[in-house]
C-alpha positions as CSV (number, residue, x, y, z in Angstrom):
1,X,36.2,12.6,6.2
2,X,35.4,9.5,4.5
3,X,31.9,8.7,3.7
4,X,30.6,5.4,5.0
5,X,27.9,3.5,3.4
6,X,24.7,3.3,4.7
7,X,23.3,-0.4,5.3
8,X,20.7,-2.3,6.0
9,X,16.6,-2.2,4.4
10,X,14.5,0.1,5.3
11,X,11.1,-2.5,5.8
12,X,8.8,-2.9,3.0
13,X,5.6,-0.8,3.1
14,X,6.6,0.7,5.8
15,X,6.4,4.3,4.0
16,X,3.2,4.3,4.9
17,X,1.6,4.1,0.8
18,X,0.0,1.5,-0.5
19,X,0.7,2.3,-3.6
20,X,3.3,4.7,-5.0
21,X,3.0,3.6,-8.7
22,X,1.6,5.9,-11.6
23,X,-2.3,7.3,-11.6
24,X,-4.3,10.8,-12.4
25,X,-3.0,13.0,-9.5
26,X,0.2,10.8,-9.1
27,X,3.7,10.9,-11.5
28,X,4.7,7.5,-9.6
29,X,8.4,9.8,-8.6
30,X,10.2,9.7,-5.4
31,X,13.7,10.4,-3.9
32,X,15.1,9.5,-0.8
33,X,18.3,11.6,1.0
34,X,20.6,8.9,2.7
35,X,22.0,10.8,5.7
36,X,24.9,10.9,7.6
37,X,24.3,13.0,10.6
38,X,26.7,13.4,13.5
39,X,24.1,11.8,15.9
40,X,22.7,9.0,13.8
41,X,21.8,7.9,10.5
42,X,18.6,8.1,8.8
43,X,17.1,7.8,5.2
44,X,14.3,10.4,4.1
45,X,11.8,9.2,1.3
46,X,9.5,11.1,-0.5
47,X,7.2,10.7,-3.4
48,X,5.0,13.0,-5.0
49,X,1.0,12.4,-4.8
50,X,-2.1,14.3,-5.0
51,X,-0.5,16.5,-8.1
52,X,1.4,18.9,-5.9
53,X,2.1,17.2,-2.2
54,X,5.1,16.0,-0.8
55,X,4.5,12.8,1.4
56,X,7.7,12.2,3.8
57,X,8.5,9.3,5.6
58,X,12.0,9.3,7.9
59,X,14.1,6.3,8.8
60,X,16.6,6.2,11.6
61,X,19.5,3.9,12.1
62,X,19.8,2.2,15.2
63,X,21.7,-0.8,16.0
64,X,22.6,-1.5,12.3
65,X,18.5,-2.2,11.4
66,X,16.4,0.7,10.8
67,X,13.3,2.0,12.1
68,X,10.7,4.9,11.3
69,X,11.6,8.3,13.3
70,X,10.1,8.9,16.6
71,X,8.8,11.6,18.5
72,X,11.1,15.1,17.4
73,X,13.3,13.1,14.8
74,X,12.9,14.9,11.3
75,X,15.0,16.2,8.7
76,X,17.4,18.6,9.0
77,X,18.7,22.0,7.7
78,X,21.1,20.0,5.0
79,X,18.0,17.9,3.9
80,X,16.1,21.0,3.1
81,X,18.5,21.6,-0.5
82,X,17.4,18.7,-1.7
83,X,13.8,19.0,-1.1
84,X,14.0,22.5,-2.4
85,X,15.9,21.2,-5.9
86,X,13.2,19.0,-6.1
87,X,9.9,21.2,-5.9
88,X,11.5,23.8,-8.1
89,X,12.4,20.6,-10.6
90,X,8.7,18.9,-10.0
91,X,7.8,22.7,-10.3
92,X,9.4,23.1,-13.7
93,X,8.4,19.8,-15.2
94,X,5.0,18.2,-13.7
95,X,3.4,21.1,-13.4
96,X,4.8,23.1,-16.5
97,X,4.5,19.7,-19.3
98,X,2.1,17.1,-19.7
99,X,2.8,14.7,-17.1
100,X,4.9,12.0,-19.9
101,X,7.4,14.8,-20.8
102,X,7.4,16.4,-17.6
103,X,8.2,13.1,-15.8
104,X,11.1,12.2,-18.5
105,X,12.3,15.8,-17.5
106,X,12.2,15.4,-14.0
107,X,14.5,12.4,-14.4
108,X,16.8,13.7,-16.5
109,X,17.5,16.5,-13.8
110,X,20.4,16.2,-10.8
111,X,21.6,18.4,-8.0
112,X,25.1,19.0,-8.6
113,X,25.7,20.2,-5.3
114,X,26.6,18.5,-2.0
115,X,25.7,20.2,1.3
């Protein structure tokens, strides 16, 4: 099955931070998981914060614009690979190195894997 590409912008400051950027407690990382699901679309962004939490914030498509998730809409049992390749990288880096290396670390790192 051929992939389409998810479109559209996900509205700014919408995530629900007011600030994602560097600071003591706060590497200034995130990801996001652009997902195809069989009932909709949605885009899940993270970003690390308070040294070891996970802030999550999930998007759903609808109509071609997107919108924050409602009610029982959440990740899903694919989405759950990349968040665990993630805490064991953040795991391995940010909390293992000084937060300089350990961020350049982080970075370097990619899942190989597709679910």
């Amino acid at each position: 099955m051929a992939a389409r590409r998810l479109r559209g912008r996900i509205p700014r400051g919408s995530c629900g931070s007011p600030d994602t950027g560097a600071s003591p407690g706060r590497p200034g990382l995130a990801f996001a998981i652009a997902h195809q699901g069989r009932g909709a679309n949605y885009v899940v962004v993270c970003w690390w914060d308070r040294e070891n939490e996970l802030p999550i914030r999930v998007f759903v498509e609808e109509s071609g614009r997107w919108r924050p998730a409602e009610g029982s809409e959440s990740i899903c049992v694919w989405d759950l690979q990349v968040l665990w390749f993630e805490r064991e990288t953040y795991v391995a880096t940010l909390l293992a190195e000084p937060v300089e290396r350990g961020r350049d670390t982080y970075l370097a790192r990619h899942l190989e894997e597709t679910a």
